[in-house]
C-alpha positions in Angstrom: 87.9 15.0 -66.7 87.5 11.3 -67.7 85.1 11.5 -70.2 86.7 14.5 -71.4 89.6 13.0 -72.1 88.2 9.7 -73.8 86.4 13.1 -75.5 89.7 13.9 -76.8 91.1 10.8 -77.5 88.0 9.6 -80.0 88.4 12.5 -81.7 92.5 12.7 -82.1 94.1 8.9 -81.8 91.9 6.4 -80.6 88.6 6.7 -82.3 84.9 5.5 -81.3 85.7 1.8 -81.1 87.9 1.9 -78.5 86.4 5.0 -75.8 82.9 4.6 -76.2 82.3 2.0 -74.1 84.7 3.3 -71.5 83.3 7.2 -71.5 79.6 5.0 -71.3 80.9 2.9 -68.1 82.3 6.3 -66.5 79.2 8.4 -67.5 77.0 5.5 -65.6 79.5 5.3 -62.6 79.5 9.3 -62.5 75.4 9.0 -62.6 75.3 6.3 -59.6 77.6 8.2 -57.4 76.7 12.0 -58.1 73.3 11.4 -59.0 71.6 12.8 -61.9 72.3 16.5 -62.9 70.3 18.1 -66.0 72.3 19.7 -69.1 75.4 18.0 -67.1 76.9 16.3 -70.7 78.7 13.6 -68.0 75.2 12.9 -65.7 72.5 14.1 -67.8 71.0 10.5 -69.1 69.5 12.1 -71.9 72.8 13.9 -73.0 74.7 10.8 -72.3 72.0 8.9 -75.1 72.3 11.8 -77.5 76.2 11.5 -77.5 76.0 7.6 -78.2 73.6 7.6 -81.1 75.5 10.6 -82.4 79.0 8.2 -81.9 77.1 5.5 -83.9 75.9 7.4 -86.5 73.0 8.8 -85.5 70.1 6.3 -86.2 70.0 2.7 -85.1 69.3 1.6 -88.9 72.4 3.6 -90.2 74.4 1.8 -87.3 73.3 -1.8 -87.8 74.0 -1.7 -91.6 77.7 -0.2 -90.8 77.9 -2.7 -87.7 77.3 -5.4 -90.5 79.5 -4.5 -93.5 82.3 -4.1 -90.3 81.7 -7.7 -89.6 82.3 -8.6 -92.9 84.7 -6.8 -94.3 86.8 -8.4 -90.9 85.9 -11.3 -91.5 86.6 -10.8 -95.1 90.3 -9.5 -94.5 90.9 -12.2 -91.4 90.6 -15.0 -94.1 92.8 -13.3 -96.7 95.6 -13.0 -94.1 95.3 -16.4 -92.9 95.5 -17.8 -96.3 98.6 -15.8 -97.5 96.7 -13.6 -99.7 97.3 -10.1 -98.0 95.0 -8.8 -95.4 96.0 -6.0 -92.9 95.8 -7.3 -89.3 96.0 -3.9 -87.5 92.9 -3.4 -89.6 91.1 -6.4 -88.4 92.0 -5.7 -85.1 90.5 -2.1 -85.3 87.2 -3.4 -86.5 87.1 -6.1 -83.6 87.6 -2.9 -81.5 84.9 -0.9 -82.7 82.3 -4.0 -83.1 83.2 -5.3 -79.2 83.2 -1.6 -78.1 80.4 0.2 -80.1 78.3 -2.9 -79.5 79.4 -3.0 -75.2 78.3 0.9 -75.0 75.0 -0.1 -76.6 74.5 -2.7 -73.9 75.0 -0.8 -71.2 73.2 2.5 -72.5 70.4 0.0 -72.9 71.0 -1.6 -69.3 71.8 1.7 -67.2 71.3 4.7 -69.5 67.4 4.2 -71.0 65.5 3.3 -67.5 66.8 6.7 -66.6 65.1 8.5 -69.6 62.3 10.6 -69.3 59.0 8.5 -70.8 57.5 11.8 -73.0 59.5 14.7 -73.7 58.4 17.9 -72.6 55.7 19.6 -74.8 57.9 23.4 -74.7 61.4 22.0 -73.8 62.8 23.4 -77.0 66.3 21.5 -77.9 64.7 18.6 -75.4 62.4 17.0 -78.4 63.6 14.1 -80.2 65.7 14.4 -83.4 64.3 12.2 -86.2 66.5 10.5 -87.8 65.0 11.0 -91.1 65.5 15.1 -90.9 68.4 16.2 -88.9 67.8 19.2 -86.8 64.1 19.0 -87.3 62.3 18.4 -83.9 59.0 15.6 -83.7 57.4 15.8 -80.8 55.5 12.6 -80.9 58.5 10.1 -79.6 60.1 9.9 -76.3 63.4 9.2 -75.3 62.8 5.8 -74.2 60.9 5.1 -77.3 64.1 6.9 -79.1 66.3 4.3 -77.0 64.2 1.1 -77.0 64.7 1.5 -80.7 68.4 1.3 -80.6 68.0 -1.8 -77.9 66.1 -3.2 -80.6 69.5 -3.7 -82.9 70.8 -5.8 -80.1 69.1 -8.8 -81.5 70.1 -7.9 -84.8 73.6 -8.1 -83.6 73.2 -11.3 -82.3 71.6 -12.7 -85.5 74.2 -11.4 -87.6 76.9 -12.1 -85.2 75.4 -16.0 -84.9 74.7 -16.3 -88.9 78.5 -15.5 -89.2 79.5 -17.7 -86.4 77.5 -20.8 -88.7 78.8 -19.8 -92.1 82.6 -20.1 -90.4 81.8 -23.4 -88.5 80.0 -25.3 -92.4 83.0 -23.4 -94.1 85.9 -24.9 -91.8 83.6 -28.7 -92.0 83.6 -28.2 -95.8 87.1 -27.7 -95.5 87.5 -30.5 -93.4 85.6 -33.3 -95.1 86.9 -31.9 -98.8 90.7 -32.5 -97.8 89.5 -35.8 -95.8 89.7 -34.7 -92.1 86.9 -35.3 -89.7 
């Protein structure tokens, strides 16, 4: 009922930011306890991954570029409202909520979720075959879920990078800043 509700709650008030990570941490507690149940969209790892990449947009590529411009345009709007210039703080707040949660469900599905996935998919399992990215709906074969997921715990490091270049573009800002008005 849990995840069904953080279901509902995405969908009508909340939005992805702020359930994802909570309906991931309930679907991995709900896997621990109950065990592993096929077609079961609460314990079935493989449904659990499917619903996350959908959530994030579907491919890691398309998720990393929005997980960027987010950070920005934050960052962007943070700096406006802290110099007087405008700058809407409940939307800087809901962007720090979907970067910290998106990017905390990704963590985990990568921690808990992938080591659960099956290595190759299942040669007649028809609806069980990886979606490419590329083509929508079209089924390939050739890539397994853990492949599919080791993809998307590849952004991770991507994250970080961006999250870290950001994080050094403030600090020289601010020491710019600093040494221009003759602080220390």
């Amino acid at each position: 009922m849990l995840v069904e509700s953080l279901d509902t709650a995405a969908r009508r008030a909340l939005g992805v930011g702020e359930t994802i990570h909570r309906r991931m941490i309930a679907c991995v507690a709900a896997m621990h306890y109950f065990g592993v149940r096929a077609g079961d969209p609460v314990r079935d790892p493989e449904l659990v991954f499917r619903h996350l990449a959908a959530a994030l947009g579907g491919s890691p590529d398309v998720y990393f570029e929005r997980y960027r411009s987010t950070l920005a345009g934050r960052l962007a709007d943070y700096d406006r409202f802290r110099a007087g210039a405008g700058g809407d703080m409940r939307r800087v707040a809901a962007a720090g909520s979907w970067l910290d949660g998106t990017r905390a469900a990704l963590v985990q599905m990568c921690q808990e979720v992938a080591v659960r996935l099956v290595e190759a998919p299942p040669e007649d399992a028809p609806g069980r075959a990886h979606q490419s990215p590329d083509a929508p709906g079209r089924a390939d074969k050739g890539v397994s879920l853990r492949d599919e997921a080791s993809r998307w715990c590849a952004v991770l490091p991507q994250i970080e990078a961006v999250r870290s270049a950001a994080k050094a573009a403030r600090a020289a800002q601010a020491a710019e800043q600093g040494t221009a008005t003759g602080g220390t």
